[in-house]
Legacy VTK file of the C-alpha trace (Angstrom):
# vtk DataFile Version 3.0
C-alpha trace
ASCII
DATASET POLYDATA
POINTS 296 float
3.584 13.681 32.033
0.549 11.413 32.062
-1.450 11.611 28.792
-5.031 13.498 28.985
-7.789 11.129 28.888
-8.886 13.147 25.355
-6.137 11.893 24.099
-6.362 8.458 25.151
-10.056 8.041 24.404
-8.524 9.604 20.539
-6.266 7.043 20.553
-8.661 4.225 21.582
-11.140 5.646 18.557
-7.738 5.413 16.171
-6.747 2.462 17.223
-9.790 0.742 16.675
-10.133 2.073 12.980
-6.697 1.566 12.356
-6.761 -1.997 12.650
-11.215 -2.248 11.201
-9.758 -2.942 7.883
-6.670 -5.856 8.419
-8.854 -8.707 7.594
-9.824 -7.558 4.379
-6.924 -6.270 3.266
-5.363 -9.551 4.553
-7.804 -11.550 2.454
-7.090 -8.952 -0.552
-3.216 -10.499 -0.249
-4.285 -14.484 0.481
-6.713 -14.193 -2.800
-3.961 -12.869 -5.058
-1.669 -15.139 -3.572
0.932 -12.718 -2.700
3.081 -11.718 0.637
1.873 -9.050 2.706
3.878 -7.286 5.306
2.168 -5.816 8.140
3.035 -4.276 11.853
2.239 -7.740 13.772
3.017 -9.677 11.008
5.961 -11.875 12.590
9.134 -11.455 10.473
12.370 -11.679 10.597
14.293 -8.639 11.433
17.530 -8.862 9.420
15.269 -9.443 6.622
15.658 -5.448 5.803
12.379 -4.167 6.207
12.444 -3.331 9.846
13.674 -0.368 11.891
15.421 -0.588 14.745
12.185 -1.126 16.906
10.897 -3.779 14.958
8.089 -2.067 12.891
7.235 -1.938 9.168
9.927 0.570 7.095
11.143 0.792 4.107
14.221 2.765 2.635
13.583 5.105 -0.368
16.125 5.582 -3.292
17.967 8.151 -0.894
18.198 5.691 1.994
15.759 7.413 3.876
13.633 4.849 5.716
9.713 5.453 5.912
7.430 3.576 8.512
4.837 2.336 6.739
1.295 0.283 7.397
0.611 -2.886 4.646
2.869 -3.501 1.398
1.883 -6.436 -1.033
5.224 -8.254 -2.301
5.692 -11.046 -5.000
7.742 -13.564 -4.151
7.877 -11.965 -0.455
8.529 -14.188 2.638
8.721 -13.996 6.244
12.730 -14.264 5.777
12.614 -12.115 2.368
12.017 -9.123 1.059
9.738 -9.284 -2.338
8.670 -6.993 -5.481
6.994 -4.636 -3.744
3.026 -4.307 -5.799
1.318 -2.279 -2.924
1.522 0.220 -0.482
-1.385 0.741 1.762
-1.543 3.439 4.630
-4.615 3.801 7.312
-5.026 7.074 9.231
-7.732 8.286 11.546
-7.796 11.973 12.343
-10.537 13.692 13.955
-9.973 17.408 13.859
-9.413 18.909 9.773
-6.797 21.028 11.461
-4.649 18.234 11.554
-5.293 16.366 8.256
-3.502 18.118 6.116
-0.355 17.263 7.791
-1.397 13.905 7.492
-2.384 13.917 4.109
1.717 15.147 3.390
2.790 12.472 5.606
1.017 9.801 3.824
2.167 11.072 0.801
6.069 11.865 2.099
6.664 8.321 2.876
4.801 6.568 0.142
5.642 8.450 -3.154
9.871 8.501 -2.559
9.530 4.397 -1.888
7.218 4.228 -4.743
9.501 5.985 -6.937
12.050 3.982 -6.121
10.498 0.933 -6.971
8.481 2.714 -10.268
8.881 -0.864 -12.657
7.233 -2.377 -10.394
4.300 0.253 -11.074
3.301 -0.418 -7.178
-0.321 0.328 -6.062
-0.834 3.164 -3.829
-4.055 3.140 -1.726
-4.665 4.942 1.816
-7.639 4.746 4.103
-8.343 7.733 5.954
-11.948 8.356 8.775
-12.350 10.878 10.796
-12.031 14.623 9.590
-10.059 14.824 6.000
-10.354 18.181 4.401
-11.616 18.315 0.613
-8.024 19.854 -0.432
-6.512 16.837 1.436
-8.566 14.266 -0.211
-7.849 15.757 -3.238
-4.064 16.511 -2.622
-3.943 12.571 -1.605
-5.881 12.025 -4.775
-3.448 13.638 -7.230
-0.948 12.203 -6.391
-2.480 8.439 -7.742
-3.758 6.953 -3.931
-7.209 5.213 -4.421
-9.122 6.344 -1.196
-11.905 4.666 1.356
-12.538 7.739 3.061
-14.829 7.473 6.124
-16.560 10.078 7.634
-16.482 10.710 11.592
-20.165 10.131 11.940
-19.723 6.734 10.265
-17.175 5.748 13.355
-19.416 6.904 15.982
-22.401 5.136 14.541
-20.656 2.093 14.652
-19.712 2.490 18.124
-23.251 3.580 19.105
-24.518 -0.333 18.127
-22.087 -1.587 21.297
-23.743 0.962 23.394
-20.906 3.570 23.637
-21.540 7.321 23.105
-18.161 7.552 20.828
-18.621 11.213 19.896
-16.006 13.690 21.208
-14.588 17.195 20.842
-12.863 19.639 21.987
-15.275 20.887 24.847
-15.586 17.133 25.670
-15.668 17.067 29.793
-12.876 14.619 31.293
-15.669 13.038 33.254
-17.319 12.218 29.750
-13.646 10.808 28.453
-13.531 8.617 31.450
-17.016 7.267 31.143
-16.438 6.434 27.105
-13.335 4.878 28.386
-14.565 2.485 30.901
-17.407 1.266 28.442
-15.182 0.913 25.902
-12.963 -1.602 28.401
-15.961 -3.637 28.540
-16.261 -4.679 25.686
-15.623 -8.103 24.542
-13.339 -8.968 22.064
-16.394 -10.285 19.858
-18.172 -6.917 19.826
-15.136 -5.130 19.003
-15.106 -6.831 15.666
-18.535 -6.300 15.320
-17.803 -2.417 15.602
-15.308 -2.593 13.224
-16.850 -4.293 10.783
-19.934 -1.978 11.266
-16.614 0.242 10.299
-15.907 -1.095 7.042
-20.114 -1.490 5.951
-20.571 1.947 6.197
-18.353 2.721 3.124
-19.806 -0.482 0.806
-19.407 1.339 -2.325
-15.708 2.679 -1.462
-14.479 -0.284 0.244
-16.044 -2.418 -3.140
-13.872 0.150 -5.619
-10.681 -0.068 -3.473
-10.179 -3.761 -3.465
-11.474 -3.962 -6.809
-8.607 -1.680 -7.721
-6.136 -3.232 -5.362
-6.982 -7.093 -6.630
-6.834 -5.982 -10.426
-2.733 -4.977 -9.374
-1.302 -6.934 -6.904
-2.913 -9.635 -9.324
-1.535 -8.709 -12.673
-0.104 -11.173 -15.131
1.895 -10.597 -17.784
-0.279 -10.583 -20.993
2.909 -8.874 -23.252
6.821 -7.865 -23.282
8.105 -5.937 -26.210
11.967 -6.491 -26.130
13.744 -3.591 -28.530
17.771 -3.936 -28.588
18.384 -0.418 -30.159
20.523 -1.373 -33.219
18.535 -4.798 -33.842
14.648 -5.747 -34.604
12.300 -5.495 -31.317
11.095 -9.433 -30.178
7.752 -9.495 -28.748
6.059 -12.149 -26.121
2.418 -12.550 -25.596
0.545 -14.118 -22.499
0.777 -17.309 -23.759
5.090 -17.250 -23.672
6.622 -16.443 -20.342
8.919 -14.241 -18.945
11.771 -16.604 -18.915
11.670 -16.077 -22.624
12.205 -12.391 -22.230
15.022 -12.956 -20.094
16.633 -16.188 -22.071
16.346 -13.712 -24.926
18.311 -10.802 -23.213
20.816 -12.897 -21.775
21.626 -14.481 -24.826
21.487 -11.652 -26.616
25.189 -10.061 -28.837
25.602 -6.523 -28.053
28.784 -6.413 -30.624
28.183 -3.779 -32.929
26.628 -4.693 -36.295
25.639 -3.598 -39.358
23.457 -0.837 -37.773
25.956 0.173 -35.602
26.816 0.447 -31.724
24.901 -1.565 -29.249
23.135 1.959 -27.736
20.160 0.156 -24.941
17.357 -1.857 -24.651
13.894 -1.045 -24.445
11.182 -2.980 -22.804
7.564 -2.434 -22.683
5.175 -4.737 -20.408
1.714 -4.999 -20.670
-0.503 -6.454 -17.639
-3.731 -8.302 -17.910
-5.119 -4.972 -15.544
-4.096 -2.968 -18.498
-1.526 -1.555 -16.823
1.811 -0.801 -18.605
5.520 -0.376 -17.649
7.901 0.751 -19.954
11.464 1.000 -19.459
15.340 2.053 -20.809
18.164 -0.218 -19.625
21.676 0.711 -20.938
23.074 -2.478 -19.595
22.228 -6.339 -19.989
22.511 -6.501 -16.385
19.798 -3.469 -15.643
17.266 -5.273 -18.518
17.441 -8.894 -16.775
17.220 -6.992 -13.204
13.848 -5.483 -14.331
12.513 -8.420 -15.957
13.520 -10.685 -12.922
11.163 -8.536 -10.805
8.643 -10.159 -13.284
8.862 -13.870 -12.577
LINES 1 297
296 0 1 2 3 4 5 6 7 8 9 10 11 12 13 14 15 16 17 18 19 20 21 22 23 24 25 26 27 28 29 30 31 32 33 34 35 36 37 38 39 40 41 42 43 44 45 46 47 48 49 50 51 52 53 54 55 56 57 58 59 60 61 62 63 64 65 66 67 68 69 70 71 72 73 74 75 76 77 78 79 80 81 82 83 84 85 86 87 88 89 90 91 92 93 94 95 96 97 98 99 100 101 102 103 104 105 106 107 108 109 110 111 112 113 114 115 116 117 118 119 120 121 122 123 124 125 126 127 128 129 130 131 132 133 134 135 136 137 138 139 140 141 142 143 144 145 146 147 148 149 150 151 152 153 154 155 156 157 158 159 160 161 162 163 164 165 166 167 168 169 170 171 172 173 174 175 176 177 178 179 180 181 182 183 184 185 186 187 188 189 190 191 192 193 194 195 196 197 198 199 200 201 202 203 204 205 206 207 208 209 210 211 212 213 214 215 216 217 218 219 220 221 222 223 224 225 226 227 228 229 230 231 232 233 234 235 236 237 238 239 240 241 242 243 244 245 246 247 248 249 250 251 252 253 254 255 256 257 258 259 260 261 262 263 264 265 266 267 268 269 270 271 272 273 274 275 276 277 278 279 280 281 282 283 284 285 286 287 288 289 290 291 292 293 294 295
């Protein structure tokens, strides 16, 4: 069945906010000179964070996989898979009957991945324009995403500089979908980016916030590892050692019981120069070293 031209004139108004905010989130990645992972970003698909079509996914703890939008990786290459530091999602929905489902399908493929990778304390940010109810703002909210959030009106605005009545509904006349439609085929590429960015000024105080927020994690440094062997004396590093000490430390490190008895775990607390702080129970020398690998 052919699609409606409602529904393609929806997906035209998605599409284009969808894809307003790739530069700077882009730019967010190329400052904090870290890997990010995008649909269109060319990569290699054995590298195990593609589905079988070739888009974005990544598998939870349960093997589930989860289509996703941007993730931030250190040490992530077009050939390998980083530490994942952020996950970003971008939705556009314009009726609030619909955005609660969204709103659980943001957060159904982001929090299971996130938990996953929890020592990695991963950002978790979504955009979201259109029609977003308050309980799924909040909902999205409590459950630790940092939001842009940009109204409907905003959207159409910035489609009104270019000339094009954007605004649409459901008592919208197919004649009106077909002349929004043609306009919008008119435009050049140049004054599509000018829309968008049009887009992303309409929300300066958000959009300011959110990359603030997003910057301060995906470009954390270490500032201090606490290292406590339970059945020995904790060792402690400060910003101005490295992690490799941490990890010669562990690796080097005699499990044997001793005077205070069996070797039980080690404990490891990291603090970040964002404040941030990860703290963590390894029973295993193997387990520590994995964790502060993910580090380096």
């Amino acid at each position: 069945m052919a699609k409606s031209l409602a529904h393609s004139w929806g997906q035209i108004v998605g599409d284009l906010f969808e894809s307003a905010f790739n530069d700077l989130l882009v730019s967010a990645a190329t400052n904090a000179g870290v890997f990010i992972d995008y649909n269109g970003m060319t990569r290699a698909n054995d590298c195990g964070v593609r589905n079988k079509h070739g888009k974005l996914a990544w598998p939870d703890g349960d093997g589930n996989w989860h289509q996703l939008d941007f993730v931030y990786e250190r040490g992530g290459t077009t050939d390998k898979v980083g530490v994942p530091l952020a996950f970003v999602e971008v939705a556009w929905r314009r009726y609030t009957k619909h955005s609660k489902n969204k709103a659980q399908e943001i957060e159904g493929a982001i929090i299971p991945i996130a938990d996953t990778h929890r020592h990695s304390h991963p950002f978790l940010g979504a955009i979201i324009g259109g029609f977003f109810t308050k309980n799924a703002v909040e909902q999205l909210q409590s459950r630790g995403f940092i939001l842009i959030n940009v109204p409907y009106e905003n959207v159409v605005a910035a489609l009104a500089s270019a000339g094009i009545d954007a605004s649409y509904g459901e008592n919208t006349e197919e004649a009106e979908y077909e002349t929004k439609i043609a306009a919008f085929s008119k435009l050049t590429a140049a004054q599509k980016r000018s829309v968008q960015s049009a887009i992303v000024a309409s929300v300066p105080d958000q959009t300011t916030e959110f990359i603030k927020n997003l910057s301060a994690s995906i470009g954390r440094q270490v500032a201090r590892i606490l290292v406590v062997p339970l059945h020995g004396e904790g060792k402690e590093w400060n910003a101005g050692q490295t992690v490799a000490d941490a990890i010669a430390f562990v690796a080097a490190y005699q499990e044997s019981p001793g005077t205070h008895g069996d070797f039980l775990r080690y404990e490891i607390h990291v603090r970040f120069s964002n404040k941030a702080e990860l703290r963590g129970e390894f029973p295993t020398k193997y387990e520590a070293l994995a964790f502060l690998r993910t580090l380096e």
